[in-house]
N, C-alpha and C positions, 0 to 999 in steps of 0.2 A: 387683217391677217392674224390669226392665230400663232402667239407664243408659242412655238414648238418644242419637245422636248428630242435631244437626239439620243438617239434610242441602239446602239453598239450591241446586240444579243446576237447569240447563238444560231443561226437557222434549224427552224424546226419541219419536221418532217409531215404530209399531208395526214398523218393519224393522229400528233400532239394536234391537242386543244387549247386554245389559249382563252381566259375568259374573256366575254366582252363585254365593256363598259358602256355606262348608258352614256348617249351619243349626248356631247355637251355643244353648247355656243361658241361660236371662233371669238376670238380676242380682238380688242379691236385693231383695224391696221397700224402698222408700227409709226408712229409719228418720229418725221425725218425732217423737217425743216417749218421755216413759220412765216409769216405776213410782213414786209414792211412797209408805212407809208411814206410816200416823197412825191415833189411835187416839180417837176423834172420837164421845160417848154426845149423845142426845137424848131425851129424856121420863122418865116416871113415876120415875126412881130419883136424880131427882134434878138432872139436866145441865137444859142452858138447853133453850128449843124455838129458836135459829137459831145454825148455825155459819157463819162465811165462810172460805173455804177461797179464800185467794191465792196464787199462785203467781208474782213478778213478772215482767214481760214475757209470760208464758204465751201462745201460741197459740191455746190452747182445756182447757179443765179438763174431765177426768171421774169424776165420783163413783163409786164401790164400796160398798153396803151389803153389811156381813156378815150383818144382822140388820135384820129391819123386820118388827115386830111393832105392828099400828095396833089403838086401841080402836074398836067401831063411829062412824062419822064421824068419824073423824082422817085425814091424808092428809100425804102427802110432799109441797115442789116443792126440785125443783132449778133454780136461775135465775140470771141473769145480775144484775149490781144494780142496770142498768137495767129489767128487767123484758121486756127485748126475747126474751129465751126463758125459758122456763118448761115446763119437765118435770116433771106432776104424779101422784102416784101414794098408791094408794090401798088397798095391800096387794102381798105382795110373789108378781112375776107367774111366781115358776118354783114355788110352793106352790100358784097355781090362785085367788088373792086377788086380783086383779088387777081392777079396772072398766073397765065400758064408756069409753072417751073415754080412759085411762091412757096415757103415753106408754109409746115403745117402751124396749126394756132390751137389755142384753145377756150372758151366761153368761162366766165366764174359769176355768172349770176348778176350781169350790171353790162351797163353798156363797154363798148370795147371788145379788146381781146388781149390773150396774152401770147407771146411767143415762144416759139420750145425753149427750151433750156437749154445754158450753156454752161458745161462742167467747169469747175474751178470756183475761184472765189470772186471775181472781175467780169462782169457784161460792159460793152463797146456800142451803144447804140450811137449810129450813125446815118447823118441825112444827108442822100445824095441829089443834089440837083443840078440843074441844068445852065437856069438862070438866076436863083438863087433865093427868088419870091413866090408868093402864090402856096405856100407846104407850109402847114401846121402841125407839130406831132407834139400829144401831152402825155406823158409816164406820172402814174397816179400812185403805182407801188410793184412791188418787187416781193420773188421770195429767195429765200436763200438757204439752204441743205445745210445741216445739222453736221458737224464733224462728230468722226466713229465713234468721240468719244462720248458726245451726247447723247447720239443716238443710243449708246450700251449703257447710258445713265438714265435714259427716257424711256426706255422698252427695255425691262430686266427680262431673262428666262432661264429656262432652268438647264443645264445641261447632263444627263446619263452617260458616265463615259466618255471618250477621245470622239474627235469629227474626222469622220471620214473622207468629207468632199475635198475634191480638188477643184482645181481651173480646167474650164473644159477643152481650153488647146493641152492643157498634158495627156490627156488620151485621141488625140487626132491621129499619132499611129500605132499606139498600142489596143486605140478602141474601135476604130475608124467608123464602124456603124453606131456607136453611140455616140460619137463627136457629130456625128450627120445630123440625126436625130436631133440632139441638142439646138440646132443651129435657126430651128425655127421658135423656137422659144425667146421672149421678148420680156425687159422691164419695165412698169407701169407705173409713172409717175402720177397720184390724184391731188386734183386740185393744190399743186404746188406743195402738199406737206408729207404725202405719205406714199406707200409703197406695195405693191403686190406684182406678182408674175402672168403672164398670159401666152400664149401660143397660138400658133395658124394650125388652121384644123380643116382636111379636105384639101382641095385643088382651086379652090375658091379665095373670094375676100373673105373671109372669117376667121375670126378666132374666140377665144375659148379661157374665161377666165371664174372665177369664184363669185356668186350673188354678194356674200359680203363685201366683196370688194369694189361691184360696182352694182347698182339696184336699179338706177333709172338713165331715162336720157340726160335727163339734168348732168347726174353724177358724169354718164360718159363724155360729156360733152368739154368739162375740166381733165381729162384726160388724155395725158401724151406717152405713146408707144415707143418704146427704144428699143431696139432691133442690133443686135453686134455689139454689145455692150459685152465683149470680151478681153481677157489679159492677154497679149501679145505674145507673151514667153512663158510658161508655165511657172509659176511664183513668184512672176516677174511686179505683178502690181502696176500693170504697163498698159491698163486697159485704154482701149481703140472709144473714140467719143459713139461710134456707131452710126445709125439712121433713128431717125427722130419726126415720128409721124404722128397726126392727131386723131382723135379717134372719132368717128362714121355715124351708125346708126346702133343701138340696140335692138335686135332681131328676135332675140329669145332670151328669158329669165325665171330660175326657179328658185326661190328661198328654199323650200323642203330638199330641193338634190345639190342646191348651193351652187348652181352655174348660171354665167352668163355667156351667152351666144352674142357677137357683134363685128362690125367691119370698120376699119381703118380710110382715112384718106390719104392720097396719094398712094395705092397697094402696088403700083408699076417698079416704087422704091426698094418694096420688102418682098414681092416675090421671090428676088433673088436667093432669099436665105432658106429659102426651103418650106416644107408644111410636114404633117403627119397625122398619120391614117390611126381610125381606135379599132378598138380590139371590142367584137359585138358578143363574146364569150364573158362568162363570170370568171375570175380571176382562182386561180388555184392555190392550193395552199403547197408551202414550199417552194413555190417558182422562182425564179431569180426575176430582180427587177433595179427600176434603176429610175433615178429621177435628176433633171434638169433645170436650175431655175437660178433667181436673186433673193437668197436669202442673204438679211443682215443689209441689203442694197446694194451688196456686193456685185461685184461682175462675177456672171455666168459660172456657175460651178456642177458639176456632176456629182452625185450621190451616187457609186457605185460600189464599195466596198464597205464591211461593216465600222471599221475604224480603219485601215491603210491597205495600201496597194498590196497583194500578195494575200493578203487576209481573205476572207469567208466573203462572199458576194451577199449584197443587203438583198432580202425579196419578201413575198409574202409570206407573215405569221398568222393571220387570220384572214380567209377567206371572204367570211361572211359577216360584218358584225350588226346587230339589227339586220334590217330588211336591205339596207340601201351602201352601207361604208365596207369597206375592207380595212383591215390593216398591216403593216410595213415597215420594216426595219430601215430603212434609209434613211438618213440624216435628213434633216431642214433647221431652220430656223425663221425669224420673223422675217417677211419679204418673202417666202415661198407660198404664200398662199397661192393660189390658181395653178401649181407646178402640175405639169402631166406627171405622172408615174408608169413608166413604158414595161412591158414584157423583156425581158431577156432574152426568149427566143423568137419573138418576132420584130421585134423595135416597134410595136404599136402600142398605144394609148390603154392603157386598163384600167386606170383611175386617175380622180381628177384632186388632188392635193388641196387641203380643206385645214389640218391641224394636226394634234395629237397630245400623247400625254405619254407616260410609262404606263404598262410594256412598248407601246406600237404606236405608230403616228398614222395618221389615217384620211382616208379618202375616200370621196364618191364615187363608187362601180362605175366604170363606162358603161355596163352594158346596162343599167337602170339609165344612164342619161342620154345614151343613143337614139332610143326609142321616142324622145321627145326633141332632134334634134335633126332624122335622119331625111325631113325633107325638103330642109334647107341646104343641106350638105353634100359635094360631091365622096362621099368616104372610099372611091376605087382607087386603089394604090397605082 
């Protein structure tokens, strides 16, 4: 994800020209959390059936089985010790052992899997069985999320000016079509350290994020989708753990227009929260616009005014830069890479959130990415 710079200017009108700058390389994704090893036995040969695995301060912990080996009706959970998330599991899902209802997992290059993540600083892995023998499960390492304060000491950026964004429950009534909007946008946990944005795109399984962010199946394969990763109360800091899916196939991928096309597991989860439709026009200059995503890893925030409520609505200041970017006054920071960037007056997709610098932060035209997109996609509203 690209260092962003937040960008508080003036709105300019469809006749100012802004110059454009030659299109540079994203930065790389914001590194949020790190590797650890342990060497962690549960069942029949002896070990306890629960281990707690703390990490203090942690952001979020994620478990790695090398080994899950269940007797008929035994099962895994990984859980918080509140009990507020719970990833349970019932055979191990890259052997084909996997149940109905099991939560999602994800691949890192080795045998095993690993399990979603659970926010906080504390995972609960627990082994439940029936008769008490016959279940082997090995935990080989664990990651563990970076506190704010790391993270803002490991990924410096620059800031232009006041941030505009809020939490995207403070405008559910004062915005109600861009709280909508927002609600299909998702944060992207890779390979347990780092962080970008993605979206459902269409009436379909799909969604829709940045090529730097993920490149192959490999990459998507260490990749968990978080879905409602929003604050409760507006400034509350009260964010909801959300849904927590693994991610699918890689479908479609372009370095040059910087997207990736791909589908999620378990989508029956995330339907719920909605999708959004792009916009197959070039984006105009002066429009109002507005963008939804996790920057910082923050939960969900909306970029709708230039610096605060009441103030000048952020949209576009350059239409066209090169052949293929526009550029945009809306806030972001690091963890917004893949953020949609919507119209103002349609609530649809006009660019697809990539970087930026002073003047403007910028992104890939939808209507260059549609074209290479549109016949995998249902795009009818």
């Amino acid at each position: 994800m690209a260092t962003t710079i937040l960008v508080p200017v003036a709105p300019t009108t469809a006749d100012e020209a802004v110059p454009a700058p030659a299109r540079v390389q994203p930065a790389p994704i914001p590194t949020v959390g790190e590797e650890k090893a342990v060497d962690l036995e549960l069942g029949s040969s002896g070990g306890p059936a629960r281990h707690v695995i703390r990490h203090r301060a942690a952001s979020y912990v994620k478990v790695h089985f090398a080994r899950l080996a269940l007797a008929p009706g035994a099962y895994v959970t990984v859980a918080d010790p509140t009990g507020r998330e719970v990833h349970t599991y019932r055979g191990d899902p890259t052997r084909g052992d996997a149940a109905r209802g099991d939560a999602g997992f994800t691949r890192h290059g080795s045998a095993g899997f690993a399990a979603m993540s659970v926010d906080g600083d504390t995972a609960v892995v627990t082994l439940h069985t029936r008769g008490g023998r016959g279940s082997h499960v090995a935990i080989d390492r664990y990651w563990r999320g970076f506190t704010e304060a790391e993270i803002a000491t490991k990924n410096p950026r620059s800031v232009c000016g006041a941030d505009g964004r809020r939490d995207a429950v403070c405008y559910r009534t004062s915005h109600p079509a861009q709280y909508a909007a927002s609600r299909g946008v998702a944060r992207m946990l890779k390979n347990g350290g780092g962080w970008c944005t993605a979206w459902r795109v269409g009436r379909g399984n799909h969604m829709l994020t940045n090529n730097h962010c993920v490149k192959s199946q490999a990459e998507l394969d260490a990749m968990e989708v978080q879905f409602d990763y929003d604050c409760a109360t507006c400034g509350g800091n009260d964010p909801r753990p959300g849904t927590k899916v693994g991610a699918k196939a890689l479908l479609r991928t372009s370095p040059g227009l910087d997207f990736t096309l791909f589908s999620v597991d378990n989508f029956d989860q995330i339907a719920q929260f909605g999708t959004l439709f792009l916009e197959t026009r070039a984006p105009i200059a002066g429009e109002q616009a507005y963008i939804a995503g996790h920057g910082d890893t923050r939960p969900k925030r909306i970029s709708l005014y230039e610096e605060r409520d009441g103030g000048a609505y952020c949209g576009v200041r350059n239409a066209q830069l090169g052949t293929e970017d526009v550029g945009y006054s809306c806030d972001t920071s690091g963890g917004n890479s893949g953020s949609p960037v919507l119209a103002g007056s349609s609530h649809k997709v006009i660019a697809l959130h990539w970087g930026g610098s002073c003047p403007h932060n910028v992104g890939t035209r939808m209507d260059r990415i549609y074209p290479q997109i549109q016949d995998l996609i249902d795009n009818r509203p």
